[in-house]
C-alpha positions as CSV (number, residue, x, y, z in Angstrom):
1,X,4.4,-13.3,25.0
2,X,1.3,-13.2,22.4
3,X,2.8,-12.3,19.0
4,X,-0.1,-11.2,16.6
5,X,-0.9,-9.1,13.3
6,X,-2.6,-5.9,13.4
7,X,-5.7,-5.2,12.0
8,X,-6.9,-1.4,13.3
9,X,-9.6,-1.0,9.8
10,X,-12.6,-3.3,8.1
11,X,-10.0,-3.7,5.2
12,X,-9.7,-7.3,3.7
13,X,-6.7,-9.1,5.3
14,X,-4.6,-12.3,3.2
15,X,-7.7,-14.3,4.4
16,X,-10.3,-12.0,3.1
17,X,-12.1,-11.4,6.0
18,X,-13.4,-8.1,7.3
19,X,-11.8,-7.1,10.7
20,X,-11.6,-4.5,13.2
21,X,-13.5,-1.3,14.1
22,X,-16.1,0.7,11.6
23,X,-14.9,3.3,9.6
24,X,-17.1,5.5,11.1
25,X,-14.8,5.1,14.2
26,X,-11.3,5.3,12.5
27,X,-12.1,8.6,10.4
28,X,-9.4,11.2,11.7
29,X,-10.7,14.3,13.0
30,X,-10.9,17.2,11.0
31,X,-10.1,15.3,8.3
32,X,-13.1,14.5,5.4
33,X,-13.0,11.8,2.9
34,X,-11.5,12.4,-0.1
35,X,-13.0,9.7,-2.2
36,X,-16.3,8.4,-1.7
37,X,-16.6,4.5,-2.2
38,X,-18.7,3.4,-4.8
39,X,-20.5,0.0,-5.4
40,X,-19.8,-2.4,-8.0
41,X,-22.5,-3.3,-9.7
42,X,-20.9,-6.9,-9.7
43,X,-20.7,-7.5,-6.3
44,X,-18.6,-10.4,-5.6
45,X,-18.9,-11.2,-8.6
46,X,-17.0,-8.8,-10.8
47,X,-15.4,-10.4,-13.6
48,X,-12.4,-7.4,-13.5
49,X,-9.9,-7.3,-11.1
50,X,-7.6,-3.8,-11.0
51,X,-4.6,-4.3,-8.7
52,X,-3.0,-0.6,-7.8
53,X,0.3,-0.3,-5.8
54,X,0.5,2.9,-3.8
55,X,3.8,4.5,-3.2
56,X,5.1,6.9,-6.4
57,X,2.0,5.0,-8.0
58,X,-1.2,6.4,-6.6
59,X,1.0,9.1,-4.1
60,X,3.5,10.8,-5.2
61,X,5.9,10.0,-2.5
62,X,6.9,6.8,-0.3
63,X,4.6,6.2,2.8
64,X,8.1,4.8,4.5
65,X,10.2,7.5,3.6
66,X,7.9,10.1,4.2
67,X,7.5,9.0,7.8
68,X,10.7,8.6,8.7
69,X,11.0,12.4,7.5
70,X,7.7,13.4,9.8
71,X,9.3,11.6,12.3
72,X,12.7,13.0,12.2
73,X,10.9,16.4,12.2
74,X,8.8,15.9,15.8
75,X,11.6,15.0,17.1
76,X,10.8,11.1,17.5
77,X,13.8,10.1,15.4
78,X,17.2,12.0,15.6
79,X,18.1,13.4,12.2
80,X,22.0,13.0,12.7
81,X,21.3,8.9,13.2
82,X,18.7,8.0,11.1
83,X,18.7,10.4,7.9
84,X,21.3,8.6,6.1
85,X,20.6,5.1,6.5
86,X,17.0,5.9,5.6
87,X,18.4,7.7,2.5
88,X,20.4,4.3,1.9
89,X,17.7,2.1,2.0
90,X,15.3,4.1,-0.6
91,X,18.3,4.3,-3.2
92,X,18.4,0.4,-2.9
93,X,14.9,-0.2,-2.9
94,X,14.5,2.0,-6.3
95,X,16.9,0.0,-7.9
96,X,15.6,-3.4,-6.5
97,X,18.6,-4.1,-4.6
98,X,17.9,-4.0,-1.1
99,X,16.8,-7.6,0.5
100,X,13.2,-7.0,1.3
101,X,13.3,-8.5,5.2
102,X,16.0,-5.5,5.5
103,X,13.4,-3.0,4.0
104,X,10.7,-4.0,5.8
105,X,12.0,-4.4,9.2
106,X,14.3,-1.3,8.9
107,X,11.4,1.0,8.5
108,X,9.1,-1.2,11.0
109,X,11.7,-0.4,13.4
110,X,10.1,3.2,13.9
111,X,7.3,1.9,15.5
112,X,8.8,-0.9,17.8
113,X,8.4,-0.6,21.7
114,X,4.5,1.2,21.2
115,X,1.5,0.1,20.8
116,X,-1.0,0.9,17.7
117,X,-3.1,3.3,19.9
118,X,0.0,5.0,21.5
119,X,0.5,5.7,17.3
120,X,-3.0,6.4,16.8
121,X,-2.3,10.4,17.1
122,X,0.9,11.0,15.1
123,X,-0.5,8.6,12.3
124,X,-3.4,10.9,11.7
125,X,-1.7,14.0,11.9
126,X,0.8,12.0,9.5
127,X,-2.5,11.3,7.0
128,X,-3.6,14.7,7.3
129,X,-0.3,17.3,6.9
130,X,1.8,14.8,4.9
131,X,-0.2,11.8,2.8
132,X,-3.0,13.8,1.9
133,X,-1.3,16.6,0.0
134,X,0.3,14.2,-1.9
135,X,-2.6,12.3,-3.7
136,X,-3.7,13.5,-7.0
137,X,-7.2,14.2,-7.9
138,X,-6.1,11.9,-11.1
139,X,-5.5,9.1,-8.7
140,X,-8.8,9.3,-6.9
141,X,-10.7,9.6,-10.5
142,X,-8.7,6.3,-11.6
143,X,-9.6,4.4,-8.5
144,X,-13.2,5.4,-8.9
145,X,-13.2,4.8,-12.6
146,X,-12.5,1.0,-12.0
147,X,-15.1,1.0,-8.8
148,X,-17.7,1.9,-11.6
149,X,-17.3,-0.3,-13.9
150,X,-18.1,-3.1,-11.3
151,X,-14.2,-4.3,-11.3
152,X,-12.8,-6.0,-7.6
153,X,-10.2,-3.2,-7.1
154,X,-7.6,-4.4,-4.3
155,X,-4.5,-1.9,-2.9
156,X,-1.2,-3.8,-3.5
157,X,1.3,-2.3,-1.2
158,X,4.6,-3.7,0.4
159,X,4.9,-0.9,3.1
160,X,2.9,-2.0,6.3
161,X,-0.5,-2.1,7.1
162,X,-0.8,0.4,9.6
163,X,0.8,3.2,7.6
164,X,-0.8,2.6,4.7
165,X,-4.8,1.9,6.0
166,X,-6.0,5.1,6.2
167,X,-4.4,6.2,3.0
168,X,-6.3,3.0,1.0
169,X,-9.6,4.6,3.1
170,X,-8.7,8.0,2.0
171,X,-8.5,6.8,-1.4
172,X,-11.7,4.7,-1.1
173,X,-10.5,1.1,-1.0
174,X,-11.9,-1.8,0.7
175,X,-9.3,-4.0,0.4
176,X,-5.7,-3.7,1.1
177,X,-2.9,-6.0,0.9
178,X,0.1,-5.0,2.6
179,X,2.9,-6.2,4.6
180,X,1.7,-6.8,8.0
181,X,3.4,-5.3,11.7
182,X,4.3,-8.2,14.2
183,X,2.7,-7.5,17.9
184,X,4.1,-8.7,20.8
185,X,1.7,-8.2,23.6
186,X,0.2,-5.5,21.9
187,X,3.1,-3.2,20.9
188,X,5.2,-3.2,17.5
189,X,7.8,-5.4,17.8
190,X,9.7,-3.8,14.9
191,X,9.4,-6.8,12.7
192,X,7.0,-8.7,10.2
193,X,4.5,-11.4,10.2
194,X,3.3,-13.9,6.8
195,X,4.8,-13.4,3.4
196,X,6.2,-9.8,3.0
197,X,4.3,-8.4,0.5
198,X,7.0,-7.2,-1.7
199,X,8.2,-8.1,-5.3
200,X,7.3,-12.2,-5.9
201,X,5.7,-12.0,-2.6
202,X,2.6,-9.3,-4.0
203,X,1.9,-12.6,-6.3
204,X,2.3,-14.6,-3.3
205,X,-0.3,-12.9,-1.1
206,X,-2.4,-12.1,-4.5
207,X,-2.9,-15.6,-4.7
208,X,-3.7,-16.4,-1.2
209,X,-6.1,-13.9,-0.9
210,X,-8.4,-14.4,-3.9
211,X,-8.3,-18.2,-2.9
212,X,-9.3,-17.0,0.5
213,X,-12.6,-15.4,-1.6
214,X,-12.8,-18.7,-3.2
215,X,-11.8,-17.4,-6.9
216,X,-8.4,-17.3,-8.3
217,X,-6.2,-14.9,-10.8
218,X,-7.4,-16.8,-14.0
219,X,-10.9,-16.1,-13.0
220,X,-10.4,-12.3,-13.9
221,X,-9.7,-10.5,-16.6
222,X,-6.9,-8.6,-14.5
223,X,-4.8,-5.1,-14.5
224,X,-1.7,-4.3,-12.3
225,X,-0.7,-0.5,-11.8
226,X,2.9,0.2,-10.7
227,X,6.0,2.8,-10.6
228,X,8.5,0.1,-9.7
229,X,10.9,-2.4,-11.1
230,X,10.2,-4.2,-7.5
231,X,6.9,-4.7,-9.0
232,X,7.6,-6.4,-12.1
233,X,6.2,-10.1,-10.8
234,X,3.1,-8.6,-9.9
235,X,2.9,-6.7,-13.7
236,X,3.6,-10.3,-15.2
237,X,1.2,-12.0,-13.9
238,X,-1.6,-9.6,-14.7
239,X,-3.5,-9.4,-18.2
240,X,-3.0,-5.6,-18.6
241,X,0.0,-3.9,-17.2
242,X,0.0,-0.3,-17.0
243,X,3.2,1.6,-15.5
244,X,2.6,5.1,-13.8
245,X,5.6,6.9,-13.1
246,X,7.6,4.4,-14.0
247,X,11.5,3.9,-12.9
248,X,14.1,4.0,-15.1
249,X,14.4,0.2,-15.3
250,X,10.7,-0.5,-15.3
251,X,9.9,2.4,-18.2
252,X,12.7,0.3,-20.6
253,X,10.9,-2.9,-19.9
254,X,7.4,-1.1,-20.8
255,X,8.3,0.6,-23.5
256,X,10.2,-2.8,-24.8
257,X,6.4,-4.7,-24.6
258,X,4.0,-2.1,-24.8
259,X,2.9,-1.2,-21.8
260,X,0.4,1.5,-21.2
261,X,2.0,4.6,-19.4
262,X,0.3,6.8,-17.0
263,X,1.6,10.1,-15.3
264,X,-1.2,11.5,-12.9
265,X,0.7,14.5,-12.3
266,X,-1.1,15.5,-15.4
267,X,-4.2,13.7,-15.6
268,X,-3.3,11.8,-18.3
């Protein structure tokens, strides 16, 4: 058996390098752009690095949980089984309780036994009727701001690659760090590959990957963006931390050191 990691978009994997198709190729049909990419004026060498996580962050919603639910509603997943212990899992994981090899393999376990282009259809009509409606104009505007001012802007994300690379497209990124599908012989196995990239492990793969460009964290005057306590490492190890839509556990520690607060709901 070949055991690999997916890589279906040009997005910068944990070694920095470019991979896959064009984007040309991977736009869904029928669906247009919602952000358009702009260059940094820096290059590769921006002296700013912004660092955004995506789930209740930059959408307002859970890629995981949210497919599980599109899921259970084509029919692919029955309800009666699966609707509770998905439930289960999200309660843990807002509280930062769940272990993360349980998180990540329970909801990579929807796609084990097929192969990325027997996916290919459900995850664009996925993008298109479920992610899309979910991202606030406010989010694209903050993305774009940072893309502006020349700043290396990365997506942080611990839910897996293939979910989440059209989203970070959608939302104009060019690099994504995410937890990464295992493939044996070319279909899901249902389990991960590398360093999840989950709590201590966003640092982990942060760290990795900039080496990987041949810079590192200090090199940047740096800001993190996050909703969740699960992402307090990453927050830490930034210059600027700026909580959006924080959790209840996350807000305390914020408001305790002075954290900028965003809610994009509103604009603000």
């Amino acid at each position: 058996m070949t055991q690999q990691a997916i890589g279906a978009l040009p997005m910068a994997h944990d070694d920095g390098r470019a991979h896959g198709t064009s984007t040309d190729e991977t736009t869904p049909a029928g669906i247009g752009p919602l952000a358009t990419r702009h260059a940094s004026p820096g290059g590769e060498h921006a002296s700013r690095l912004a660092l955004f996580d995506l789930d209740h962050t930059l959408l307002l919603g859970d890629s995981d949980v949210l497919w599980c639910d599109f899921l259970m509603d084509q029919g692919v997943l029955a309800r009666a089984d699966f609707a509770q212990r998905n439930a289960d899992i999200e309660a843990r994981y807002k509280t930062g309780a769940v272990d993360a090899v349980e998180f990540a393999n329970f909801y990579l376990s929807t796609l084990a036994g097929r192969s990325p282009a027997q996916w290919e259809a459900m995850r664009r009509q996925f993008l298109r009727d479920v992610i899309m409606p979910r991202i606030p104009q406010a989010s694209i505007d903050l993305v774009a701001s940072h893309q502006r001012a020349g700043d290396l802007v990365v997506l942080t994300t611990a839910t897996n690659r293939f979910l989440t690379e059209l989203t970070a497209q959608r939302l104009g990124f060019a690099h994504v760090i995410a937890t990464e599908p295992e493939l044996v012989d070319g279909v899901f196995s249902g389990a991960t590959t590398g360093v999840l990239n989950m709590r201590g492990g966003k640092v982990t793969r942060l760290h990795a990957w900039l080496q990987a460009r041949g810079t590192q964290l200090q090199c940047f005057e740096s800001t993190g963006y996050s909703d969740s306590i699960n992402d307090l490492p990453l927050l830490e190890a930034v210059d600027h931390a700026v909580v959006v839509h924080a959790d209840a556990r996350l807000a305390a520690i914020a408001a305790e050191r002075g954290w900028r607060s965003l809610d994009l709901t509103k604009g603000d």
